[in-house]
C-alpha positions as CSV (number, residue, x, y, z in Angstrom):
1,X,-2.6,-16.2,11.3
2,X,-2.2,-15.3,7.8
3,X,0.2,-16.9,6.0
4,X,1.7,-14.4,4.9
5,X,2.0,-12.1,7.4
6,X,6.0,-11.3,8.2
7,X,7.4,-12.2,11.8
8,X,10.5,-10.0,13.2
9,X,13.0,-11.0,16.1
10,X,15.1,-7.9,17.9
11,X,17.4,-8.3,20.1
12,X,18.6,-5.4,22.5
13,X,14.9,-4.0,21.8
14,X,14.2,-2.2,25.6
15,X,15.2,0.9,24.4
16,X,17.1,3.3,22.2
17,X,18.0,1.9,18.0
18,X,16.4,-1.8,19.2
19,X,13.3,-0.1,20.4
20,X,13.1,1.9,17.5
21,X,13.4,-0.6,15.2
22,X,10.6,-3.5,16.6
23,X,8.0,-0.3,17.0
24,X,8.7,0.2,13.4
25,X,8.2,-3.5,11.9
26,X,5.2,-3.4,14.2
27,X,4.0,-0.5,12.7
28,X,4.3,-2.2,9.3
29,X,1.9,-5.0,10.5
30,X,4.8,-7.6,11.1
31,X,4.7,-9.8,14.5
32,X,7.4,-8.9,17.0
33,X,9.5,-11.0,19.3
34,X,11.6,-8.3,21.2
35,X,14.0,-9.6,23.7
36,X,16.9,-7.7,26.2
37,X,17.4,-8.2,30.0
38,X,15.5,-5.8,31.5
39,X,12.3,-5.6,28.2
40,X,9.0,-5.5,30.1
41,X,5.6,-6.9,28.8
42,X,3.6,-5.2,26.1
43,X,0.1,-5.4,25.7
44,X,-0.1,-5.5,22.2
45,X,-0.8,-9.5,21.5
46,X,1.3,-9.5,18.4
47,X,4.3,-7.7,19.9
48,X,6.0,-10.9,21.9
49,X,8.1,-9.8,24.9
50,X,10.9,-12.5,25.6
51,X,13.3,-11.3,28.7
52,X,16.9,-12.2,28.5
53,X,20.6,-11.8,28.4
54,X,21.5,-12.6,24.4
55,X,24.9,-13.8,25.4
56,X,22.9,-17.0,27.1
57,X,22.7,-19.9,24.7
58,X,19.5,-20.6,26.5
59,X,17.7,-16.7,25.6
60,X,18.1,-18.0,22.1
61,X,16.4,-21.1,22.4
62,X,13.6,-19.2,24.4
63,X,12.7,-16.8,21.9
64,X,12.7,-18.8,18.6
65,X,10.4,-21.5,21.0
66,X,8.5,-18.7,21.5
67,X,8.2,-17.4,18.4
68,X,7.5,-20.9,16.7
69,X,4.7,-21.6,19.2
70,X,2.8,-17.6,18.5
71,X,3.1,-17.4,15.4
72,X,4.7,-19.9,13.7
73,X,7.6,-19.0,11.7
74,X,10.9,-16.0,11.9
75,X,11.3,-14.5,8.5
76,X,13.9,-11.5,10.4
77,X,16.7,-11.2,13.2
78,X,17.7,-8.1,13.9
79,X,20.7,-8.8,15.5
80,X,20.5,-5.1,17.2
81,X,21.8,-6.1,20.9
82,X,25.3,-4.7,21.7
83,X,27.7,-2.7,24.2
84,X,29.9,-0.2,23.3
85,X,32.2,1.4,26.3
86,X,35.1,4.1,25.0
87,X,38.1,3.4,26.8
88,X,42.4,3.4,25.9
89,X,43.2,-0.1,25.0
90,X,45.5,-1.4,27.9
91,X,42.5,0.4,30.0
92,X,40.1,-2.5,29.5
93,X,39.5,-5.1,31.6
94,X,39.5,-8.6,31.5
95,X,35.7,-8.0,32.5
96,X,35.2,-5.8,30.0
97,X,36.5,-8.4,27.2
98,X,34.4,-10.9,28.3
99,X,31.1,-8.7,28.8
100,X,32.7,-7.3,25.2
101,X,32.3,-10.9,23.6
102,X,29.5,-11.7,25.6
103,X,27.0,-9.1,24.2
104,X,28.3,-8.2,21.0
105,X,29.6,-12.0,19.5
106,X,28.2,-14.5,21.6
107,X,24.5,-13.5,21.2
108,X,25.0,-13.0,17.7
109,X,26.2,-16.5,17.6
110,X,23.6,-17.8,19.3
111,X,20.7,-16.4,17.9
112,X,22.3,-16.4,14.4
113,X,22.3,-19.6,14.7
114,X,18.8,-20.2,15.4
115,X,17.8,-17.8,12.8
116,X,19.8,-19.3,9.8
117,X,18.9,-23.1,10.7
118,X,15.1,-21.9,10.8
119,X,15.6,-19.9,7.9
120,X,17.3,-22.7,5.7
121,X,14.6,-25.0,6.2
122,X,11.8,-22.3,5.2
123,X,14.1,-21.3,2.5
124,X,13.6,-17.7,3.2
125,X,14.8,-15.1,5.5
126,X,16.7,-12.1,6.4
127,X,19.2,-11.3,9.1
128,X,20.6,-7.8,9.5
129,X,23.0,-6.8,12.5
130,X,24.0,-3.3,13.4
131,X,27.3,-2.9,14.1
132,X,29.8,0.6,14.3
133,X,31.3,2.8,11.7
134,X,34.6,2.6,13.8
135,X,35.2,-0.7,12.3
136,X,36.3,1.5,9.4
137,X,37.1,4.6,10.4
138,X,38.7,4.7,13.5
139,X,39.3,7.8,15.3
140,X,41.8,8.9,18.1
141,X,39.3,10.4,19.9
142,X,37.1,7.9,20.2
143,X,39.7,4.9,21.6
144,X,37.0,1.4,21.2
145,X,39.0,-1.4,20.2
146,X,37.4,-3.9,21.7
147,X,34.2,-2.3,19.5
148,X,36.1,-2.5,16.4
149,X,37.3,-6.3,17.6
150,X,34.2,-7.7,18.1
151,X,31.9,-5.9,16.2
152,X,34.4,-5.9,13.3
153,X,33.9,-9.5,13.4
154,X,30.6,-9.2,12.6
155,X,30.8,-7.2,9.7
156,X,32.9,-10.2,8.6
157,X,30.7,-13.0,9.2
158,X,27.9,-10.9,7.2
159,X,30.0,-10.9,4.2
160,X,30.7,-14.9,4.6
161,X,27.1,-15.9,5.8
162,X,25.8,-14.0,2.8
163,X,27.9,-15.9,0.6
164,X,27.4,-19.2,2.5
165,X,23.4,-18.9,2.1
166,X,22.9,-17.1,-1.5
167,X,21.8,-20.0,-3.0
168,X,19.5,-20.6,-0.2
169,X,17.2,-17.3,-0.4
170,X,18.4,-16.4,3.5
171,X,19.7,-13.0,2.4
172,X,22.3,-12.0,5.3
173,X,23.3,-7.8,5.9
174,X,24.6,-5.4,8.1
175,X,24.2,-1.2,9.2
176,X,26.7,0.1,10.5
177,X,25.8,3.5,12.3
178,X,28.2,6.5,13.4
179,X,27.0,8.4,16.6
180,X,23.1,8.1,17.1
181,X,20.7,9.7,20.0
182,X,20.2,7.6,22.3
183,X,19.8,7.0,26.0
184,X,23.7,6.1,25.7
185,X,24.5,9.6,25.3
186,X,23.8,12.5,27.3
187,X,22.4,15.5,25.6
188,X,25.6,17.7,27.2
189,X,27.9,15.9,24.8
190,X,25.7,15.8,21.6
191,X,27.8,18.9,20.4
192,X,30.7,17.5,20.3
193,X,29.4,13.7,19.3
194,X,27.4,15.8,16.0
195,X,31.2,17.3,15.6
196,X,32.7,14.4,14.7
197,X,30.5,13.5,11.9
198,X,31.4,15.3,8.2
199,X,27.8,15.9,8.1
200,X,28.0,17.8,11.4
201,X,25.2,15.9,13.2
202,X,24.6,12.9,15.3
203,X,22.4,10.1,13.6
204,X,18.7,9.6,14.9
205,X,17.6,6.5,15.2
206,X,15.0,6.8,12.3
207,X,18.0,7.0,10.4
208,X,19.0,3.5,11.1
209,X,15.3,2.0,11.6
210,X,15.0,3.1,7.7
211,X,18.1,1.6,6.7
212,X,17.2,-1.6,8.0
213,X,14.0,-1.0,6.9
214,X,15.5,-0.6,3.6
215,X,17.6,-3.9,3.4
216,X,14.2,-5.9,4.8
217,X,12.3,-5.1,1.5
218,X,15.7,-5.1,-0.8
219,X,15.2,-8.8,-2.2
220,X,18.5,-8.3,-4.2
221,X,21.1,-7.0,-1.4
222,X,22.9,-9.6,0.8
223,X,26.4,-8.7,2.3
224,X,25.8,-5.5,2.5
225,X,27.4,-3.3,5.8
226,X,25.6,-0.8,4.9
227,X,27.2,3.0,6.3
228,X,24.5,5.5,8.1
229,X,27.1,7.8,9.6
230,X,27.1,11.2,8.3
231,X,30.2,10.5,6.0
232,X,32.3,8.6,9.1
233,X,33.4,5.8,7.3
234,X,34.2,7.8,3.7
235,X,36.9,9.4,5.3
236,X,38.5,12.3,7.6
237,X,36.5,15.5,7.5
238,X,39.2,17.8,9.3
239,X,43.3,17.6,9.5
């Protein structure tokens, strides 16, 4: 393998914004490790398929193992894996907290963890998690606390991983997307999803592959959330 050829980990990469995101590093020549519960095998020899559930401290050990033992090295995490369910607050169950935490803190945690140990030693890396313009901007018609509590909380670890690793050269970011089309949304509610954006459309997901596309190459950016929501988090569009 040559040396310096990039390696990529995604998380939640079976479909939808994680899909779109390890066909576009591999695109771009970079090895992929994609792992969710239900991923199935590729045939592409540089495009590693690792199946599992990323709140599982053991799926993190699996796919940095596995990683290490193809090609040798992780210079990216996409931390891309999450769940997002609308519902009132005292609605939610104590299921839905834990599957909540589970998913969205938990497996960053996890493989995080693995990353920035890895990374520290190589003295080079990147990790960039998507999390949700309701963090910011939350809106009455869209009730997702439990969103804005967990993934909230990674939009704050970002900021103080960045900080904790500057001096390292492990650069540590974040996008955080408004609506985007995917499976998750059925195409009889994209009318009203693109409504609630001030640009007046949902997001694609080439809108967020670029962004994080974006903060990959951007050797100068770390603790960035960066916004790719159609104006969301700026502010209310209508009274």
């Amino acid at each position: 393998m040559n040396a310096e050829r990039k390696i990529v980990v995604v998380t939640g990469a079976s479909q939808g914004i994680g899909a779109g995101i390890a066909e576009a590093f591999r695109q771009r020549n970079y090895g992929v490790v994609a792992t969710s519960r239900s991923i199935k095998a590729a045939a592409d020899a540089d495009f590693l398929v690792v199946p599992g559930d990323v709140g599982d401290p053991q799926t993190a050990q699996l796919v940095f193992g596995a990683a290490l033992e193809r090609f040798g090295r992780v210079d990216t995490l996409v931390n891309n894996a999450g769940m997002f369910m609308a519902k009132p607050f005292t609605a939610y169950t104590a299921n839905d907290y834990e599957t909540y935490l589970s998913t969205n803190v938990t497996g960053f945690f996890h493989m995080t963890q693995r990353a920035l140990e890895l990374m520290g030693k190589q003295e080079h890396g990147h990790v960039v998690t998507i999390t949700t313009s309701l963090v910011d901007q939350p809106m009455n018609s869209v009730p997702a606390a439990l969103a804005s509590l967990t993934k909230g909380a990674l939009s704050a670890a970002t900021r103080a991983l960045a900080i904790e690793y500057a001096s390292t050269g492990v650069r540590v970011n974040a996008v955080s997307p408004g609506i985007i089309k995917t499976p998750m949304h059925p195409p009889e509610a994209h009318q009203a999803l693109a409504a609630l954006h001030p640009m007046g459309r949902m997001g694609e997901v080439s809108d967020i592959v670029d962004a994080v596309l974006y903060l990959d190459g951007a050797g100068f950016v770390t603790g960035e959330v960066l916004h790719v929501d159609g104006g969301q988090a700026a502010g209310h569009h209508r009274l």
